[in-house]
VMD Tcl script that draws the C-alpha trace (Angstrom):
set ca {
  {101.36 51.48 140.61}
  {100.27 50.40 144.15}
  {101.81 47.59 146.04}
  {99.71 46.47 148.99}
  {101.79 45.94 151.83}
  {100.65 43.81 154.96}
  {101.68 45.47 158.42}
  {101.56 42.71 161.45}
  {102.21 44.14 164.83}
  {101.57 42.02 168.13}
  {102.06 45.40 170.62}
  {99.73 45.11 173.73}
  {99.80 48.95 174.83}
  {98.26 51.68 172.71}
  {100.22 52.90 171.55}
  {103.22 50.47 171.66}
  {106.58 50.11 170.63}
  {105.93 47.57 168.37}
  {103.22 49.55 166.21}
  {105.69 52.73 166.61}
  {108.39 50.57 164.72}
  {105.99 49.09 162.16}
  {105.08 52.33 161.15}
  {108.20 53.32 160.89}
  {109.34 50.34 158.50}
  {106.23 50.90 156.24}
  {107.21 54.24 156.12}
  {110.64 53.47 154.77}
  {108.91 51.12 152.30}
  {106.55 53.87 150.95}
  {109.28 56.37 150.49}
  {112.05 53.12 149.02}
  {108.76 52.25 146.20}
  {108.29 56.06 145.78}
  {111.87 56.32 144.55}
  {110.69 53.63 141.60}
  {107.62 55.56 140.77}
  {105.53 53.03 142.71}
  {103.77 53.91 146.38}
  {102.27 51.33 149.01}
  {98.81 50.52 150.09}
  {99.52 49.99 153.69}
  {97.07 47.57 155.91}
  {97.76 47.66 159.52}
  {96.82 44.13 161.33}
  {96.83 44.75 165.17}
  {97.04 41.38 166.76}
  {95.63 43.08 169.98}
  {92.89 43.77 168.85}
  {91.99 39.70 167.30}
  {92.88 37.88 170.06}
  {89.43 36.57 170.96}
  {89.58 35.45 167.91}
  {92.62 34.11 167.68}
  {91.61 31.84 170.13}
  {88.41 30.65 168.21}
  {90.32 30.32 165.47}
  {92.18 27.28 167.19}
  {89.51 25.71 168.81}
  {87.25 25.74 165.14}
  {89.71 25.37 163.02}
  {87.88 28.39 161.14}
  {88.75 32.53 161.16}
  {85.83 34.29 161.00}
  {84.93 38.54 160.87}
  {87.55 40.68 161.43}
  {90.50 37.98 161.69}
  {88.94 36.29 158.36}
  {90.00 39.78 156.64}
  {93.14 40.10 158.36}
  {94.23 36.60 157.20}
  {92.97 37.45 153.72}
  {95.30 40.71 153.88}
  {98.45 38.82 154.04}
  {97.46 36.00 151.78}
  {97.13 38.75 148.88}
  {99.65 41.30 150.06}
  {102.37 41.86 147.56}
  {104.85 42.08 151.47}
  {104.46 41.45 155.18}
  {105.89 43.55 157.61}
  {106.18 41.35 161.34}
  {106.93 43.30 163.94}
  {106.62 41.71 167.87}
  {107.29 43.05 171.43}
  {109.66 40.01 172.84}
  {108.94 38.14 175.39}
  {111.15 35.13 177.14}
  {113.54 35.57 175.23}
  {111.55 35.04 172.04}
  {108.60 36.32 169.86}
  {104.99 37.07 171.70}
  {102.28 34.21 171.83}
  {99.66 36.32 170.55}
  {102.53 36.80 167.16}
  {103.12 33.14 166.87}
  {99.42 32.26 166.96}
  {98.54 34.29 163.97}
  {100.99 32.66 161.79}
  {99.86 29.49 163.40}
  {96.46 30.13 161.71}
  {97.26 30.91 158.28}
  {97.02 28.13 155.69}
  {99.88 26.30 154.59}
  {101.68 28.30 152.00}
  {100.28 31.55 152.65}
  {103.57 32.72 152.24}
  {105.50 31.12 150.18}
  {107.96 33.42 148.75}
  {106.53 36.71 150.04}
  {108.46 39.26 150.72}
  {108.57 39.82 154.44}
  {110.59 42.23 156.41}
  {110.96 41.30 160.50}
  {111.30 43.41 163.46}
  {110.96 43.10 167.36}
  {110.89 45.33 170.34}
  {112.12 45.33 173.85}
  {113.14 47.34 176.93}
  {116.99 46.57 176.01}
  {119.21 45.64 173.48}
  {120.00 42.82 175.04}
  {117.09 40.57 172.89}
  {118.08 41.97 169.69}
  {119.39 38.01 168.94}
  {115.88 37.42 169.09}
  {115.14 38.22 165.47}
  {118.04 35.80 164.13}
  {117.53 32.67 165.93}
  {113.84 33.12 166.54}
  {111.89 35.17 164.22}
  {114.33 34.26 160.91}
  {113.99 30.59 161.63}
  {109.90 30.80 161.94}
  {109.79 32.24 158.52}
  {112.47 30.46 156.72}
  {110.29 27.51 158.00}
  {106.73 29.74 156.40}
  {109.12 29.63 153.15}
  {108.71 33.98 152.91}
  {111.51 35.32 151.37}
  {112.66 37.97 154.64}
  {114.63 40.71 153.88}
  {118.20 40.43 155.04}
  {118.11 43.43 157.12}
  {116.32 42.77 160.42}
  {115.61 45.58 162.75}
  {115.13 45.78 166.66}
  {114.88 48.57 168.48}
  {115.13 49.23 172.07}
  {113.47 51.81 174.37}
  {115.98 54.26 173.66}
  {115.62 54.17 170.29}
  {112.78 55.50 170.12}
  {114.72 59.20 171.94}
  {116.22 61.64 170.48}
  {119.80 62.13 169.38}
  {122.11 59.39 167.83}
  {120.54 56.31 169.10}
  {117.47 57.35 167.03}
  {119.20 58.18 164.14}
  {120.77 54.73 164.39}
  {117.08 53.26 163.87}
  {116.46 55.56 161.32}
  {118.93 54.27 159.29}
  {118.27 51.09 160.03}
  {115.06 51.26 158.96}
  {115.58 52.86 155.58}
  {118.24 50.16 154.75}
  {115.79 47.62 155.48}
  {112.29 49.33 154.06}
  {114.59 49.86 150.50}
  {115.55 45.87 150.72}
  {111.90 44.98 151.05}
  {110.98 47.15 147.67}
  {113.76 45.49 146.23}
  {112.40 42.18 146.80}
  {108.82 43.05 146.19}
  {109.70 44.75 142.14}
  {112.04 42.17 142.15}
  {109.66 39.12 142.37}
  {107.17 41.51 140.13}
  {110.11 41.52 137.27}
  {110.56 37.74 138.02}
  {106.87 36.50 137.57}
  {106.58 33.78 134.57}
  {106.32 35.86 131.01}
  {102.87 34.67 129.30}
  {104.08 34.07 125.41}
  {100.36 35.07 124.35}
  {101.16 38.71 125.79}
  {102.52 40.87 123.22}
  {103.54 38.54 121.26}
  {106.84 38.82 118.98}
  {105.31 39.96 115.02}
  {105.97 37.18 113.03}
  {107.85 39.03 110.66}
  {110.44 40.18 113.17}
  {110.80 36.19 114.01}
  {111.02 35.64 110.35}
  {113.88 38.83 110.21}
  {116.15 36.51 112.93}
}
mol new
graphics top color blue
foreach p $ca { graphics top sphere $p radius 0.5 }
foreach p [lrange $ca 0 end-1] q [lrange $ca 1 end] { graphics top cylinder $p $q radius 0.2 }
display resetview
C-alpha cells in the first residue's frame, strides 16, 4: 500500500541544504514503510519556488495554480515532512507563511516530522522552542525525533554518519505514527460484520 507523504522545504539555493535534508528524511521514511510492506508516494513542495504566490495568497485571501495544489498536497497527505534553513534565530519567513495560509485544521493530527538547517550547530535549539511550538499550536502530531543538521553534516566521515542515524531514527518514528493512526481510525460496524451465529455462539 502507498502512503503519500508531503515534503515542505523552504531552501533558497538550488540546491540547498534544506532540500538535501528533506530528501534525506523521506528517504528514511520510504525505506522505515518498506520494512512494513508499505512504500511512500513522495510530493516535494519547494517554497522557493511559490513565493509570488505566497504573497497573493495573503493579500486575496485565496491560493490559486501551483500553490492551490501544493496546499491541497498536505491537506490529503497521510505525513508532512518541514524542513527550513534558519534564520534569526528561528524558522524562515517564506516557511512560516505557508503554514500561515493553510486552513484551520489542515493538520490536525497529521503526522509531521521537523527539521532545520544552518551553517552551525549552534541553532539546533531552533527546532524545540520554535518549530515544535508552531506545530503543537497546528495540532500535527510531530514525531519526537527532530533533526538539524549543520554544514558539516552534510561531509564525510562521522559527523555524517551522525545525521544518518539521526535520520533513520526519526524517518522509522514518522511510519510509526502514520500505520499507527491508520490502525487507530474509527472501525465501521457495517464492515465485515460479526456472522450472527458466531454472536449467537458467545
Amino acid at each position: 500500500m502507498s502512503r503519500t507523504i508531503a515534503v515542505v522545504t523552504a531552501g533558497l539555493s538550488q540546491p540547498s541544504t534544506s532540500r538535501l535534508l528533506a530528501d534525506q528524511l523521506a528517504a528514511a521514511t520510504d525505506r522505515a514503510l518498506r520494512l512494513r510492506d508499505e512504500r511512500a508516494e513522495v510530493v516535494v513542495i519547494e517554497l522557493r519556488d511559490l513565493a509570488h504566490a505566497l504573497t497573493d495568497n495573503l493579500l486575496t485571501g485565496f491560493p490559486s495554480g501551483a500553490l492551490a495544489d501544493a496546499v491541497r498536497a498536505v491537506a490529503e497527505a497521510d505525513a508532512v515532512i518541514a524542513v527550513t534553513p534558519v534564520f534569526s534565530a528561528s524558522y524562515s519567513g517564506l516557511f512560516k507563511t505557508f503554514f500561515d495560509v493553510l486552513e484551520d485544521g489542515t493538520l490536525d493530527g497529521k503526522p509531521v516530522l521537523i527539521g532545520a538547517t544552518a551553517g552551525t550547530a549552534r541553532h539546533s535549539l531552533v527546532l524545540e522552542f520554535a518549530m515544535r511550538p508552531l506545530f503543537a499550536y497546528l495540532r500535527a502530531d510531530v514525531v519526537p525525533t527532530a533533526v538539524f543538521a549543520a554544514s558539516e553534516d552534510f561531509g564525510a566521515g562521522g559527523a555524517g554518519q551522525g545525521l544518518t542515524a539521526r535520520a533513520d531514527r526519526s524517518g522509522r518514528e514518522l511510519a510509526d505514527l502514520v500505520l499507527g493512526r491508520e490502525r487507530s481510525r474509527p472501525v465501521d460496524p457495517f464492515e465485515n460484520p460479526t456472522p450472527f451465529d458466531e454472536l449467537l455462539g458467545g
